[in-house]
N, C-alpha and C positions, 0 to 999 in steps of 0.2 A: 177822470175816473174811467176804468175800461171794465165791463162783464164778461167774464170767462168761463168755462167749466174747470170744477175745483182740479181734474186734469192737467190740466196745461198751466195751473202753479207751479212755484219752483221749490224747492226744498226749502223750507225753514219760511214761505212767502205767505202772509198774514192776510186776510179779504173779510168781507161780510157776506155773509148768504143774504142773496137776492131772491132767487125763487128756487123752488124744487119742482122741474120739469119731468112729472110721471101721472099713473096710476094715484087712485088712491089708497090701495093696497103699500105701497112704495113710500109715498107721502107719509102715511099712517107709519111704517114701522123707523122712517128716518125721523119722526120727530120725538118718537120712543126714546132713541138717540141722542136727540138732543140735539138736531137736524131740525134748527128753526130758523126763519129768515130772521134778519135781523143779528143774529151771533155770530160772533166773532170766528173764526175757522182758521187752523192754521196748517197747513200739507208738511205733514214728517217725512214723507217720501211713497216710492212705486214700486213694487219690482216689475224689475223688465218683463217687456213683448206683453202688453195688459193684465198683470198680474195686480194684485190687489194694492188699493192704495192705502195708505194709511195716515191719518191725520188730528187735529185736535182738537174738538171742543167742550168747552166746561171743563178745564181741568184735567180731562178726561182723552184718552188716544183710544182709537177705534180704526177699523182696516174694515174695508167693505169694497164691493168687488168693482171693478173698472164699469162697468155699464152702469152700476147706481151713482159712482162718482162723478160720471161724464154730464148727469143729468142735474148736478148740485151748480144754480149759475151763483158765480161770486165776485164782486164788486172789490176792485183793487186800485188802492193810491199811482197806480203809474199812469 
């Protein structure tokens, strides 16, 4: 199993959240989210040159900007 930031996923590539490396201002508004360790997370995609990333958990697709995504670690079968 390898830990990554939810960044450097691949399109359609499925993990578990590990930790949320921030603030607690940060922590507090990604678990609003549904940005909790332990849940399943899956990256829909990026746009390019750090543009926001967008991804899926609960059911649920959400886009949140490259430096909060960089700081989401996530636990992956490779």
């Amino acid at each position: 199993m390898k830990v990554l930031p939810l960044t450097k996923l691949e399109a359609n590539q499925t993990g578990t959240i590990k930790e949320i490396q921030g603030g607690r201002g940060m922590v507090t508004r990604l678990n609003a989210l549904g940005i909790i360790p332990g849940k399943k997370i899956t990256k829909i995609g990026a746009i390019l040159m750090r543009g926001p990333v967008v991804f899926r958990v609960n059911n649920t697709e959400v886009a949140i900007r490259f430096g909060m995504a960089s700081r989401i670690m996530v636990e992956t079968k490779e």
